[in-house]
C-alpha positions in Angstrom: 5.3 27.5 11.3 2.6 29.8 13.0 -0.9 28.3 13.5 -3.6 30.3 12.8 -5.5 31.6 15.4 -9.2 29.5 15.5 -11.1 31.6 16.7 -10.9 33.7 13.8 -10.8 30.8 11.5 -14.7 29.8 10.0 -16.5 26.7 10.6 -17.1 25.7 7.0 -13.6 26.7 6.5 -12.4 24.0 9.5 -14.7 21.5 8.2 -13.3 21.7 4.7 -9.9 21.6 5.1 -10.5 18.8 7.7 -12.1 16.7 5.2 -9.9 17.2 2.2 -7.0 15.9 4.5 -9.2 12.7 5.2 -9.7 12.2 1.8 -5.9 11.9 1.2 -6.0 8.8 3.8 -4.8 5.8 1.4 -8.3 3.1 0.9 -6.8 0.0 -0.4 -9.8 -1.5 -2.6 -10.0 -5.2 -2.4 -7.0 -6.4 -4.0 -8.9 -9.7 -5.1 -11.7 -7.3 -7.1 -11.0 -5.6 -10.4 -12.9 -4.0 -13.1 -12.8 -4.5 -16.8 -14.6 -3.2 -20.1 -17.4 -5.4 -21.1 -18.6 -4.3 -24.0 -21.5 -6.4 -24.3 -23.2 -8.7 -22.0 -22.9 -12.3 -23.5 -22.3 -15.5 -21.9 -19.0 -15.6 -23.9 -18.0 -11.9 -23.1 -19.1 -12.7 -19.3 -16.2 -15.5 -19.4 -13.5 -13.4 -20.8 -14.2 -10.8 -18.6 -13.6 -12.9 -15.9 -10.7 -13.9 -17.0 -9.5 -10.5 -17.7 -10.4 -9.5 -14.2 -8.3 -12.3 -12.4 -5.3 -11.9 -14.2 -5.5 -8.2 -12.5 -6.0 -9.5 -9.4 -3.2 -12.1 -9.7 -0.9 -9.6 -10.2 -2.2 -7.3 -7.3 -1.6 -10.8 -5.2 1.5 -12.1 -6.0 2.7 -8.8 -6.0 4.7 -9.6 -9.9 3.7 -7.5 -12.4 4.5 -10.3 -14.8 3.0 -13.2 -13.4 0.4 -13.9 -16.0 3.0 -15.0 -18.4 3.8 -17.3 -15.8 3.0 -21.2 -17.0 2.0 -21.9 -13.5 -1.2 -19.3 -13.7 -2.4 -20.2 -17.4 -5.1 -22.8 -16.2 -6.0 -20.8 -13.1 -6.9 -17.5 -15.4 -8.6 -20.3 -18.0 -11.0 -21.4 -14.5 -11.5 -17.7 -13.6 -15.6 -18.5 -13.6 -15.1 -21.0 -10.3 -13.3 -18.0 -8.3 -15.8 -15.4 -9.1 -17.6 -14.6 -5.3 -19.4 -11.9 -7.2 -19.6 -9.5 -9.5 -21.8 -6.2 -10.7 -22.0 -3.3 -13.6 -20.1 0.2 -13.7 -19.9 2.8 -15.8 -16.5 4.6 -16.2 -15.4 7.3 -19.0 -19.0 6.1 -20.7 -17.6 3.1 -21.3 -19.8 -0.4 -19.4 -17.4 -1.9 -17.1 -18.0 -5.1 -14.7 -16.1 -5.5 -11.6 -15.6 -9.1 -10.3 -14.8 -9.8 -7.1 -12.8 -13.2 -6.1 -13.1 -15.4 -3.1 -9.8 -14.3 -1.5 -9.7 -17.8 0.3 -9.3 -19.6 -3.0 -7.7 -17.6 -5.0 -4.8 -17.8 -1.7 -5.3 -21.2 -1.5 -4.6 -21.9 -5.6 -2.1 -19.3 -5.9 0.0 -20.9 -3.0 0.0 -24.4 -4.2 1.8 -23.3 -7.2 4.5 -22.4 -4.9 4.3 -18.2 -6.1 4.1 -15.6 -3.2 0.8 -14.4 -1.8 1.1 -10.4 -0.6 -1.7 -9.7 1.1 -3.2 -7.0 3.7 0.3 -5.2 4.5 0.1 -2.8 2.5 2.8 0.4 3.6 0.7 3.7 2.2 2.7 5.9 0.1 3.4 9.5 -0.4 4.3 11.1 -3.5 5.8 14.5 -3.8 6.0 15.0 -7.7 7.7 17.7 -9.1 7.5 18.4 -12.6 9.8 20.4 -14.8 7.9 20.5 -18.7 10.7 23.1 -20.0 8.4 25.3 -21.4 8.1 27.5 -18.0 6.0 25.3 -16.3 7.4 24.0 -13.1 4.2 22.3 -10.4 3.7 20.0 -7.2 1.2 17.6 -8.3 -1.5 17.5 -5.8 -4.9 16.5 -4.6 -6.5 19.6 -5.9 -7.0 21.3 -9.2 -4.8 23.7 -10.3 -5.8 27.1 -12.0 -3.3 27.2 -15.2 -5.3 24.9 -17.6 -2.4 24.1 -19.5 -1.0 22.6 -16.7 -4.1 21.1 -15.2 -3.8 19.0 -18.2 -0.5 18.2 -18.3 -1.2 17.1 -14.2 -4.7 15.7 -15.0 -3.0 13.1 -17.3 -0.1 12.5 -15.0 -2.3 11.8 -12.0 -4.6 9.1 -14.1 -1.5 7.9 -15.0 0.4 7.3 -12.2 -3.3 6.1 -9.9 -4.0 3.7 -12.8 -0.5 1.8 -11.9 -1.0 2.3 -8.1 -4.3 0.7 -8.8 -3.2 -2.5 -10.7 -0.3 -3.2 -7.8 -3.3 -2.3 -5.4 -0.1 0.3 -3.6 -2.2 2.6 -1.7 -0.4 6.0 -2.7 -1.6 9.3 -1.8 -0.6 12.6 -3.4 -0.5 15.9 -1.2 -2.6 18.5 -0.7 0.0 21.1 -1.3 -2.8 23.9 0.3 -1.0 26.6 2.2 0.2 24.8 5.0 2.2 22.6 2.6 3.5 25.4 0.5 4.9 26.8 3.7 7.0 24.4 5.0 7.9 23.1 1.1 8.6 24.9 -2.2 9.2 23.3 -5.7 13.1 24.2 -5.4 13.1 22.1 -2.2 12.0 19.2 -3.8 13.7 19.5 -6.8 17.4 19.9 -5.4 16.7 17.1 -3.0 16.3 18.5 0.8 15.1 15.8 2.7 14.6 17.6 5.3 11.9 19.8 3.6 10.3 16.8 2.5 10.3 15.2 5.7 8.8 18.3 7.4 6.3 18.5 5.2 5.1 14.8 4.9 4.6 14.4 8.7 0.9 15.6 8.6 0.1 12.5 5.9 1.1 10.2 8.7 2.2 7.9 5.4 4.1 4.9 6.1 6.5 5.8 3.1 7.1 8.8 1.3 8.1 8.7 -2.5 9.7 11.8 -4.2 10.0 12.4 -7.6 11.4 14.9 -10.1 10.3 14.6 -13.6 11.5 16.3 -16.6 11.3 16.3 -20.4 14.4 14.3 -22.2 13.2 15.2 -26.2 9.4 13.7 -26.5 9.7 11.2 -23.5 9.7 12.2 -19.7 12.5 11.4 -17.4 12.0 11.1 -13.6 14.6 10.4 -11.0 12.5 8.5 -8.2 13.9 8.8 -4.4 11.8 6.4 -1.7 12.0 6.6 1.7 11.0 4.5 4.5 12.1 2.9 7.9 14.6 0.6 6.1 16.2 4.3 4.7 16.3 5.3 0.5 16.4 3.7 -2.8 17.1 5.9 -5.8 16.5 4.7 -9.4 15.8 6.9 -12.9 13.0 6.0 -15.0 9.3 7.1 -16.6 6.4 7.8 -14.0 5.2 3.9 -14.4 8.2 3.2 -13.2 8.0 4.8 -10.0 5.1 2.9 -9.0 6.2 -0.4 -10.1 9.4 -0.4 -8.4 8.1 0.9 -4.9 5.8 -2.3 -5.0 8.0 -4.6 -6.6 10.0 -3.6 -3.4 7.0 -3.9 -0.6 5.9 -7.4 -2.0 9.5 -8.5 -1.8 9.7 -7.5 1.7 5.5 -8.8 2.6 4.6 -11.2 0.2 4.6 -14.7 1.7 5.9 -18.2 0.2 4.3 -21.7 1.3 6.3 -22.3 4.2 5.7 -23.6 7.8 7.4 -22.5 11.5 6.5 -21.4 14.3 7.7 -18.4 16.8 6.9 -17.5 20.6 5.8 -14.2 20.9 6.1 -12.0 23.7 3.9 -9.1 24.7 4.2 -7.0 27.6 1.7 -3.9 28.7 -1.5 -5.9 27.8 -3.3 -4.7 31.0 -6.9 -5.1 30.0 -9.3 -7.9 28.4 -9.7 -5.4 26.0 -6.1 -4.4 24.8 -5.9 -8.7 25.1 -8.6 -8.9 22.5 -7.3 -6.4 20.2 -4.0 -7.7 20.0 -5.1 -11.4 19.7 -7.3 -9.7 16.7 -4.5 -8.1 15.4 -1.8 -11.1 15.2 -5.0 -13.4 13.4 -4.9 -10.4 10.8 -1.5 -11.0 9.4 -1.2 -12.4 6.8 2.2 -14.5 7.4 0.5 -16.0 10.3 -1.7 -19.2 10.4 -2.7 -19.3 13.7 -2.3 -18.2 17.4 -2.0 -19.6 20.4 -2.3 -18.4 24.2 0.5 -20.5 26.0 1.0 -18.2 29.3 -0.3 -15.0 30.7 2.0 -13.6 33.9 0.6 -9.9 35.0 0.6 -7.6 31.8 3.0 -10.2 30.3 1.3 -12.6 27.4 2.9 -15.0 25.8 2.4 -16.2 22.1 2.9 -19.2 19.8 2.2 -18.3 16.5 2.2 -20.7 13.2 3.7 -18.7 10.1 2.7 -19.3 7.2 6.2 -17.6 6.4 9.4 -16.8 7.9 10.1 -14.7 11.0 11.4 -11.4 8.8 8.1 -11.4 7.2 6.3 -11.3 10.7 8.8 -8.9 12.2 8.1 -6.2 8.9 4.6 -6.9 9.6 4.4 -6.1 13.1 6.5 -3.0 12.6 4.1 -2.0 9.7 1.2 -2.2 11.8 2.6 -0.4 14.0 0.4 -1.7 17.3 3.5 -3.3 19.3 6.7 -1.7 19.8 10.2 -4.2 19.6 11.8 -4.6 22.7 14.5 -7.2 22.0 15.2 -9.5 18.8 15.7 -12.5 20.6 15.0 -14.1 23.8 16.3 -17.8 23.7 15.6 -19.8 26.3 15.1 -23.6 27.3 11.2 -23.7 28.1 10.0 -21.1 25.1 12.3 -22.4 22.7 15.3 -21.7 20.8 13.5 -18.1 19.2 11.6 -15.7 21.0 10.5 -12.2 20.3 9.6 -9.7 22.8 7.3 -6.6 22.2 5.3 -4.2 24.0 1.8 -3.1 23.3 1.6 0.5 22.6 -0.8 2.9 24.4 
């Protein structure tokens, strides 16, 4: 692909296409805040709301979609007014809304007792490349940006509310393409349709996403049928089903492989290249942030080489996914057994 030559290329013209690529960077909201109608303001209307507004959230936690019909949640929904942290009023569509935020601590705390999974900040940000096939001669990318054919902005229009509604409620950050010219250059509708990965690849690198989802929808009758491909560092899944679907199944599959069950061990963590107080900080920062891990402890620092042991609140795969998803420390070896650090070790480096 040729680059354009900048000094013929405008300012404003920089400055816009900079920012609409920003814009596509994935901003997870809070997954223990949600918002729901409240049609009027009443004590009693208050209290359901609340309700209403955890049961989102538990779902956006535990990472299962059908965990309010879950016996083990009823009386925590029912005592949604003793999680509230805070809430305030919204307007959306012209309809009143009130979003609630949760305390995260005891909504974790409650929701981990019951023995259910807690998914929290690790989060892989996902790409879509939709193309859409309505049969009636109308064949589009859906992207970022409006499109001129207003038949088929409204066919994308409802698409995209559809599809960010789900994302939303599983709190998957997703992120849909700008398909401007670059994009169009280096991938056409027939690329994605008839599955060249390569394209697709080529095309996603700008995104930087940690996963990219590809799907290719099509009428069947009156309903839509979409074959869904996802790929990410553990290679593809493939499944057939409605745009919903696609969502649902790409986080069913993250908070399978994140999501973290009551458990307790511990692990000694190796970390070479950590040659300044500052990278030290960071890191010790970093580790604190996951969410599989309870707490961290300095047990030796040799040179650039610092060594870890770090309480899980999980099991080692869980931290393992996480450090590769945050993509600060690079693996070097799986294991490093030996008689002082213990029978499990893992070794990484910090990255530049």
């Amino acid at each position: 692909m040729n680059l354009p030559n900048l000094r013929y290329v405008s300012f404003s013209m920089w400055f816009a296409t900079w920012f609409l690529l920003l814009s596509q960077v994935p901003v997870l909201a809070n997954p223990y805040s949600a918002a729901v109608v409240l049609e009027k303001d009443t004590p009693e209307q208050r209290e359901a709301a609340f309700k209403d507004a955890l049961a989102l959230v538990l779902v956006k936690v535990t990472g299962n979609r059908n965990v309010v019909g879950d016996s083990s949640v009823v009386d925590i929904i029912d005592e949604a007014p003793r999680y509230v942290q805070g809430f305030r009023f919204e307007e959306l569509d012209q309809q009143q809304m009130i979003r609630v935020n949760f305390d995260p601590r005891a909504v974790e705390q409650v929701v981990s007792n019951r023995g259910l999974p807690v998914w929290g900040s690790e989060r892989p940000s996902v790409l879509l490349w939709l193309a859409v096939d309505n049969r009636r001669g109308q064949r589009f990318i859906m992207s970022a940006t409006d499109n001129e054919s207003d038949e088929e902005e409204d066919i994308e229009s409802r698409l995209k509310d559809e599809i960010r509604m789900v994302a939303d409620e599983r709190g998957l950050p997703l992120m849909l393409p700008l398909y401007d010219a670059e994009d169009q250059n280096a991938l056409s509708f027939a690329d994605v349709w008839g599955g060249f990965d390569e394209a697709v690849e080529i095309a996603s690198q700008r995104y930087q996403s940690d996963a990219v989802l590809v799907g290719r929808a099509r009428t069947r009758g009156s309903s839509w049928e979409v074959r869904w491909t996802l790929f990410d560092a553990n290679g593809r899944q493939a499944w057939v089903g409605g745009f919903a679907d696609g969502i649902h199944q790409t986080a069913d599959s993250y908070a399978q492989a994140f999501a973290v069950l009551k458990t307790e061990g511990e692990v000694t963590l190796i970390v070479d290249q950590v040659t300044s107080f500052q990278a030290y900080g960071e890191l010790l920062s970093h580790l604190r942030a996951l969410s599989v891990v309870e707490q961290v402890d300095l047990q030796q620092a040799l040179d650039d080489t610092l060594t870890f042991r770090l309480r899980l609140k999980g099991d080692t795969d869980v931290l393992q996914r996480a450090i590769r998803l945050g993509g600060k420390l690079e693996e070097l070896s799986q294991e490093v057994p030996t008689q002082t650090l213990g029978p499990l070790a893992l070794r990484y480096q910090l990255r530049p």
